[in-house]
Each structure stands twice: as C-alpha cells, then as structure tokens.
N, C-alpha and C positions, 0 to 999 in steps of 0.2 A: 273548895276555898275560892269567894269569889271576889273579886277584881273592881273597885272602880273605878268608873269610866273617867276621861279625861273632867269633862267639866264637874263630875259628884266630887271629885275630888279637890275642885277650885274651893266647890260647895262645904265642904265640909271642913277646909283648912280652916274658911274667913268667919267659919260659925265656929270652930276650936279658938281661936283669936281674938275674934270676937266677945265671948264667953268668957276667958281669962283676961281682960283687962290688956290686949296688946292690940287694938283697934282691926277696923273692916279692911283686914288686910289677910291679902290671899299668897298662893304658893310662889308666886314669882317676889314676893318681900317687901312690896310696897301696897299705899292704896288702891283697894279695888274701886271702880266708880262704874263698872259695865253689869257687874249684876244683881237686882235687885233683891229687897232685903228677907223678902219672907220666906223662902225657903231655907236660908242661915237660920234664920229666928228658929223655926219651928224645928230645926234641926238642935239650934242650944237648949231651945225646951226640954228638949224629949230626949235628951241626949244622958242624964242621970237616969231615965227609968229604961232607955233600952242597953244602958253598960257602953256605949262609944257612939262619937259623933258618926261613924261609920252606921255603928245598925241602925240609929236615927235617923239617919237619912233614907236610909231601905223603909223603915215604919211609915215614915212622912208618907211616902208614894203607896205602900200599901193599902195605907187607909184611905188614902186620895183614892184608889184604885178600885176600892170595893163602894165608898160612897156616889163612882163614876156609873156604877152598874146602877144603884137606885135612880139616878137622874137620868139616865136615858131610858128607865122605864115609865119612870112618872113622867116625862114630854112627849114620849108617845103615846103613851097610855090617853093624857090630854086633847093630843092630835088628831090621832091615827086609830085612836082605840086599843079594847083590852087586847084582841088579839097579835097585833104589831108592837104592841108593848111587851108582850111575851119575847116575842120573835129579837126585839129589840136588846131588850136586859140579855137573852142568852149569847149574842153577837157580842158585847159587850164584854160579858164573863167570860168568852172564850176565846174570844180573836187572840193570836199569838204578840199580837206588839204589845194591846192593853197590858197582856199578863208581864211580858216582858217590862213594861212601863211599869208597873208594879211592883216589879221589885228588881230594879234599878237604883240610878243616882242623878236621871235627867227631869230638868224642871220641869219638861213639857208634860209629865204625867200629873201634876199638882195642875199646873193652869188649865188644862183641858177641863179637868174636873172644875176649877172655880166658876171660871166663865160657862160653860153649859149649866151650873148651878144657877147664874144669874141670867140668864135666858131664861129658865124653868121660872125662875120667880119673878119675872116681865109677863110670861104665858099665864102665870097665873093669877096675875093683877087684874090680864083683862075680865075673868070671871069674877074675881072676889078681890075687890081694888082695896086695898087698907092702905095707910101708910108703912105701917111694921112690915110690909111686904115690899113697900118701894125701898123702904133702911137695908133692909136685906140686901135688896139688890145690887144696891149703893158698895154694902161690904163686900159682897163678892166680886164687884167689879172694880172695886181698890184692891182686893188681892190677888186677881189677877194684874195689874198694873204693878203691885210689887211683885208677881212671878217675871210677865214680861211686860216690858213698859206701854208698846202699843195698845194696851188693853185698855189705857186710859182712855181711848176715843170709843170704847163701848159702851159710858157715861151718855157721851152726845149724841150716839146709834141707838139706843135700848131706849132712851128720852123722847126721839124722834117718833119710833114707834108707837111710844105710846101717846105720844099727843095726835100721831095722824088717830088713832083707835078711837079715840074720843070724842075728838073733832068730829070723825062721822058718825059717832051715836049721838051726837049732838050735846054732847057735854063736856067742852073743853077747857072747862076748868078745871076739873076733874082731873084731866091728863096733863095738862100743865100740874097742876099741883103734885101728881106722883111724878113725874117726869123731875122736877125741880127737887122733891125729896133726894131722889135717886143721883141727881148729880150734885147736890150738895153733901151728900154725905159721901161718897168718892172724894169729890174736893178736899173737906175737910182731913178726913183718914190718911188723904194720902200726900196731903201738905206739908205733913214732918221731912217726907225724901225730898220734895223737890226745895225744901229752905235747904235741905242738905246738900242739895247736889250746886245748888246757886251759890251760896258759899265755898264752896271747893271751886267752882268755875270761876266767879269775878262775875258772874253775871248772869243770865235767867235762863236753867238748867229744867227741865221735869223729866228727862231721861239723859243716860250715859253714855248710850251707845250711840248716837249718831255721829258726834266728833270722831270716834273709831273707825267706824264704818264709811265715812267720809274720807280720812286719810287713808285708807284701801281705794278707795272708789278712787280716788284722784290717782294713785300711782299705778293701777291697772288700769284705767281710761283713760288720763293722759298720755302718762310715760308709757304706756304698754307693757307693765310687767307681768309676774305670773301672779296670783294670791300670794305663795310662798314668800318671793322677792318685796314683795307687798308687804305682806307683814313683817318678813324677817333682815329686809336689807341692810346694806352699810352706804354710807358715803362713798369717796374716793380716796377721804382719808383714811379709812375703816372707820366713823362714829356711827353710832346705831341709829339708825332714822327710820328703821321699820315701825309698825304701828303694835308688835306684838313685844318689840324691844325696849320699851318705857318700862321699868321696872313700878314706878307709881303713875299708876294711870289718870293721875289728878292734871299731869303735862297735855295727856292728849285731849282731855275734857276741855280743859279751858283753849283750845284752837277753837276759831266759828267752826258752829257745827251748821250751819248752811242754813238753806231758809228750806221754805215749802214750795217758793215761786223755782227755784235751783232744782229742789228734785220732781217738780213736775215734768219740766223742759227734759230734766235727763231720762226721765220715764217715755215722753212726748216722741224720741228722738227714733226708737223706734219699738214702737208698740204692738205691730201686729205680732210681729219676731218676738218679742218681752212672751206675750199672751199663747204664744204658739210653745214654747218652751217652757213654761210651769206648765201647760194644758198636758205636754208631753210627760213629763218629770211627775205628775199625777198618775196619770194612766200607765206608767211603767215600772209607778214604785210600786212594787211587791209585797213589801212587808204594811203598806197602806191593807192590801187586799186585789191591787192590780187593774188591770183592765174587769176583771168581775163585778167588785163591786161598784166599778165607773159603771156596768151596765145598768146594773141592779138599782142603783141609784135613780136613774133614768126611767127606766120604766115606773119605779117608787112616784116622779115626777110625771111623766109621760101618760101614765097608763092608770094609775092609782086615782080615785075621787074625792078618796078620804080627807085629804089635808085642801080640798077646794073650798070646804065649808070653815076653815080656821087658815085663810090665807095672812091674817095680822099674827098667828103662832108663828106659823112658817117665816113670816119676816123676821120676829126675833130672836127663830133658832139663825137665822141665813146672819147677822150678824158677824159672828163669828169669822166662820169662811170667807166674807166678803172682805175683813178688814186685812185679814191674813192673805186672802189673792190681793187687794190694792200693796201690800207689803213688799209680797213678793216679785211685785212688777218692777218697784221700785230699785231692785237691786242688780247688781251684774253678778252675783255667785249666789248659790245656795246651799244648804248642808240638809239632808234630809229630815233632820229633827223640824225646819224652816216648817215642814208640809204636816207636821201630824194634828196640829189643831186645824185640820181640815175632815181628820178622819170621825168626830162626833153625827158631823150633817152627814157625812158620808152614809154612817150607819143608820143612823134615822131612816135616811130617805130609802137603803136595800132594804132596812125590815120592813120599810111599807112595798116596795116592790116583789120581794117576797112571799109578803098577805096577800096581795094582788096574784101571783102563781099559786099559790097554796090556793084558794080557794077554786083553781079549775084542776092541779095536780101537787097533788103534799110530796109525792116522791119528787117531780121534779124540785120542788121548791126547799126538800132536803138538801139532795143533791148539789143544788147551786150553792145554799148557804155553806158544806160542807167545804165545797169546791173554796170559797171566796177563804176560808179559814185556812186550807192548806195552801194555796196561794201566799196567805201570809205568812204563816208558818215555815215557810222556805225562802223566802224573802227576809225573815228576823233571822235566819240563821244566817245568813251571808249580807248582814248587814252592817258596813263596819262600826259604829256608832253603841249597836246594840252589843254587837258580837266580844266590844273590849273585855266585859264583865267576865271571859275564858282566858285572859293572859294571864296566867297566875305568873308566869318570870317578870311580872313587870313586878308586882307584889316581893317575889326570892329577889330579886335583882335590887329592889330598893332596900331591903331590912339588911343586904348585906352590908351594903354600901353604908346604912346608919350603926352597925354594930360596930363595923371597920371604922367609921368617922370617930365613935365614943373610946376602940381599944387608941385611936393616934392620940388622943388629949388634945383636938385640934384646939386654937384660941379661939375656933367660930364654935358657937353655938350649934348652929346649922351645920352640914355641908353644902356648900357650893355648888351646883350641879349646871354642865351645860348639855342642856339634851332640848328634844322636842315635843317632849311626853310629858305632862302635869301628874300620873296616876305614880310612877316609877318613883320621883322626886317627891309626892307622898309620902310613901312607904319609908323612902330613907328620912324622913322629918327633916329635909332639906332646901336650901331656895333655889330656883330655877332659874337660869341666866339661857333663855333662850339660842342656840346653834343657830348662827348668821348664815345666810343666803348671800353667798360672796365667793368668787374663786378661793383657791387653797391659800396662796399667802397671803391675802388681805385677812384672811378667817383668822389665820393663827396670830396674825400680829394684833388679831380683837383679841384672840383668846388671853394671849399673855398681859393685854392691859388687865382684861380682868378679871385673872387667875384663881380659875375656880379650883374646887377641891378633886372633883371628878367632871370626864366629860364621857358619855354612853349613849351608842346608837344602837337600833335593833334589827335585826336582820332587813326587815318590812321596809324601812328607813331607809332604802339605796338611795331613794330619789329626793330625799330631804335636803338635801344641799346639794350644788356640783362635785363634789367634794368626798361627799357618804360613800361610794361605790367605791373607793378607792383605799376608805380607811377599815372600809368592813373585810377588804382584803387583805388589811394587816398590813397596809403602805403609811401608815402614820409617822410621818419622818419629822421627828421633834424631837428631842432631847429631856423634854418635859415629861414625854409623856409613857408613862410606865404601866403597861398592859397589864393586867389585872386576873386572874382566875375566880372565877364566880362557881359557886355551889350547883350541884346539878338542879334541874327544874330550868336555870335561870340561861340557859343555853343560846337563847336567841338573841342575847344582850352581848356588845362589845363593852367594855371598861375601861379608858386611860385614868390611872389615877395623877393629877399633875404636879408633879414634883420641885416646882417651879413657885407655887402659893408663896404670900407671903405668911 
C-alpha cells in the first residue's frame, strides 16, 4: 500500500477541487498560486478512467516515464548514433530514480519528460525544419512551464539556438522564422496562467513562486533564520508571518516579488561558493548516479567524437541543465528533487561515454554502466523525498483521524489538522494549519487562536519545532489536549485530539 509523497499529495488535493467545482485550492484550504497547472489537469483527466485522483497521478508519471525512454533514445540516436542510443534508452529504463520517478507523485518526472521532448524536436528542426515541428516544440515547452515555471525561458534558449544554426548555414530567415513559431506558440498556450496569475496579484505575474521564495530568502539572509523559522514563524505576538503560514497563497503572490537586477547581485554576492556547492550537491547525489556518472559524463564529453560533428544538438540538449544550474545558483537552499532535471544531459552524455569504453572493453563498459545503476539504486532508497511513498502510518494515521472526524458529527466539513506533513492531512480529507516554529507558549497561544480539530507529530518530527522533542515525549501540558490511541500500522504518529475547538 503506497503513500504519497508530500507534494503528490498537494497535487492531487487542488486537481480533486479543482475538478468538482471548489477552485485551485489545495490541502492547506485556500488558493494555491505556487504550482503550476498541468499536472492537476491531467491528473482531473485521467482521473475517471484510472478510478482515483490518486492512481492518476501515478498514470500521469508512468506514461511520462516510458515516453522519457523513447526520447532519450531518439536524441541519441540523432547525436551520438545507433549504438549510444541503445546504451542510452537502456540507462533510461533502468536507472533506479527514473523508475522510482514513474511511479511516484512528483512533477519532476513529467517536466523532464516534456522539455527533453522539446529539445528532441529543436534537434530535429535542424535536419528537417518544418513549422509543425517548431508548434511542437512551442507545446512542449508551455508544458513544461506549466510543470515548472522556469521552463518558460526555454522559449528564448531553444529560439537562440536555432537562429545561431541558421545564421551559420546562411539562412536566417529560416531560423528566425522557426525560432518565432516556437516562441509564439509557448506565449500564446501559456497566456491563459500568466492573465491568471496577474489577476490574483494586482499586477504582472507569469510565475508564483518567486514572491515565496523571496519571503524565504529575505528571512534566512536577512534575519538569519533557519528554512524552518522561515517558513513557519510567528511574530512576537504569535501572528503567522512565515511564508508556509498563509493559508491562501494569493497574500504572498501579491508581495514584490523582486526584480532580475535583486537576484543577480544576490547570486553576484558570492558565486564561486554558490558554483562550488551545486557542483558538490551533484557529485554526491546518489540517487542522480553520484560521482560515476559525473565521470561518465565527462569522458562522454572529453574523450567521445561523436557529438563534435552535431555541436548545435549538443547546444539544445545543454539547455536544459544550463537554465536549471543558473536556477540553482540563484537560490540559498535546495531540496534534491531542485537537481533531477539535470539527470537527462547527464545520461546522454555516460551513454556516449560508455560507447567510447565499449568500443576498447564491453566488460568494462558493463561494469561501469551497472556500477552508476546501483549507485542509484541505493541512493533512491535512502532518499528522503523518494523514500516517503513507504510510510503507510501516514496513510493508517490520516483515515483514522477522517473516520474519527465523520463518527464526532464535527460542524467542519474537514478536520482541522496541525502538523507538518501535506500526505497525513490527505488521507484524513482534512485542512492543514501548518505547526509554528516558535518557543512552547507562544505556539500554544497560536494553537488555541486557531483551534484545530487535531494536532500530530511523527516520531522523525523531533526537530520540527523547538517544541516537537518535548511533546513526542508525552510532556504536552494543555488541558486541550487529549492524546489519542491510533490503530496499529500508525505507530509512529503522536495525536492530540483538541478538545478546546469551537
């Protein structure tokens, strides 16, 4: 019985909501405005023919996941040739994240897939330029900008490309003309979010997430807090000022969400340190494929011939990874999912490194590819992000909490729930009120302004508040609050139910 993960589960509330007529609103109970729309949609789609928006969401990334293997064998195949396409699709089909990615609940395994789609259909313009290939491309790279918003600037990258290609065959018209397909029909497609998002703001929006991620940035680079405190703080009065505490995120949208001159400087400030730290955070994820297929890669580059004759290919797979390393410079925290759309060029580039040892020793060149797989392979196990899809007690922990809410006849719909978990709060079909990041009395004196139904920590949780360590011990000194017995399975969960509610 499997589990989803924190964000499948944002995913799947705001496309159940969505879908029955109660708007883009996710498990915490107000507007969502951080995540973009097309993995809900195709989630409401699909969601009558696979019986729950749950195994629709698992379908979406499946089929994303098997038409990810076809395009990294046709761009190699393009590139590198038939036999590094081989090498390629099998890397693909096998690596332990993809597969994990496949049958999941995170976005990153649809946008990988979209954008290497519209790479392939850039690669393949330059051979056989049509328009209906540049529209393509146009689509695939509006759908990755509704997976993740930064994708929009692979409009003006993928563009680039192909007018330098042109330019030097000496037909630049040509490439302007695909070039201009390609970004007008992204524009157009994906015009409907950003009138959305300008509307909800007051003013000219084409992603959600920067105003968020700004009010982070500002209270850990100013003030010096933790991420946590960052996201989850309180005043001095207790009011909720963290940035994960807005229950309608339409509040934090409409803060400036900074300029481009703001986050260069903050990039500027210190860059070699920024570059030395994703460089590291690559090379030591694991579940990527680790330092191996950072070699692999390398030599794919280094040592390999193949892709010198298609260096305009090479540019338009390089897209990708390039937009996502300028991304991740930009920021002070990262969450590993941040790095996976790094991992398509990654594979590319081993299976041509690969070809390159294969063709002086196939054992070695086994060997390595095997190595780089179980590398991952033990890296997705102890990966926490991946690993959530095994906590079945968040699953027993939340249905009990929703059978218990429906035997009270509570007047909410919902239960109330404060915790720090999105998937738990699922399960119970409950709203989430975020566990503030605040010493013990200022917490409780939140808690009772806003008297939830239930508040639940889970063992893992010590370090979630100042606070957590103390009540997992069973020091919860409130008069509110009425410990609860959970059904086996759900063991690792504590439960006050708060008896205090109105």
């Amino acid at each position: 019985m499997e589990v989803l993960e924190n964000e499948g589960a944002e995913f799947v509330r705001i496309a159940a909501n969505w879908f029955h007529g109660q708007g883009y609103v996710s498990t915490v109970g107000g507007m969502n405005t951080i995540a973009p729309p097309l993995y809900p949609l195709l989630i409401g789609i699909l969601a009558p023919v696979a019986g729950s928006e749950e195994a629709a969401a698992r379908l979406v990334l499946l089929l994303a996941g098997l038409f990810f293997v076809w395009v990294m064998y046709r761009i190699a195949l393009l590139v590198f040739g038939p036999s590094v396409a081989m090498i390629a699709a099998l890397l693909a089909a096998a690596h332990p994240l993809l597969i994990a990615l496949s049958v999941s609940s995170y976005s990153e395994g649809l946008y990988i897939t979209v954008a290497a789609a519209a790479s392939l259909l850039v690669v393949e313009c330059m051979d056989r330029p049509t328009l209906g290939r540049a529209v393509f491309a146009g689509l695939c790279v509006t759908a990755a900008y509704l997976t993740r918003p930064e994708a929009l600037v692979l409009a003006f990258l993928l563009g680039v490309v192909l007018l330098a290609v042109y330019w030097n065959r000496g037909t630049p018209v040509k490439g302007l003309r695909l070039a201009s397909v390609l970004a007008l029909t992204t524009l157009l497609l994906g015009a409907p979010y950003v009138i959305h998002l300008t509307r909800l703001a007051g003013s000219f929006r084409w992603e959600g997430k920067s105003s968020f991620n700004n009010l982070l940035s500002e209270r850990t680079r100013k003030d010096g807090m933790s991420v946590e405190e960052a996201g989850r703080g309180l005043d001095a009065e207790g009011r909720p000022v963290g940035a994960f505490m807005f229950r309608d995120q339409t509040e934090v949208l409409r803060r400036p969400s900074g300029t481009l001159g703001s986050t260069v400087r903050g990039t500027l400030k210190d860059p070699l340190h920024r570059t030395y730290r994703v460089a590291l955070q690559v090379s030591r994820s694991s579940a990527l494929g680790g330092m191996p297929i950072v070699l692999l890669a390398l030599v794919g580059v280094l040592c390999s011939g193949w892709w010198r004759g298609h260096k305009s290919e090479v540019a338009a797979i390089l897209t990708v990874p390039i937009l996502t390393l300028v991304a991740l410079l930009t920021l002070d925290w990262t969450w590993f999912r941040y790095l996976i759309p790094l991992l398509p060029a990654l594979l590319l580039f081993a299976a041509a490194g690969l070809g390159w040892i294969a063709r002086r020793s196939r054992p070695l060149a086994a060997a390595l590819g095997v190595t780089v797989l179980a590398v991952s392979g033990r890296g997705v196990a102890r990966t926490f992000e991946i690993s959530q899809t095994r906590d079945v007690d968040m699953r027993i922990a939340g249905e009990w909490i929703r059978d218990r809410h429906a035997e009270l006849n509570s007047s909410r719909v919902r239960p109330l729930i404060m915790g720090v978990r999105v998937s738990p709060v699922h399960y119970a079909k409950g709203e989430l009120v975020y566990l503030p990041w605040a010493d013990e009395a200022t917490s409780l004196r939140y808690i009772h302004t806003v008297q939830p139904d239930y508040v639940m920590l889970r063992e893992s949780e010590a370090r979630s508040a100042p606070f957590a360590a103390k009540w997992l011990r069973g020091e919860l000194d409130d008069s509110c609050a009425e410990p609860v017995e959970l059904p086996p399975g759900a063991e690792p969960y504590h439960v006050w139910r708060w008896t205090c509610t109105r």
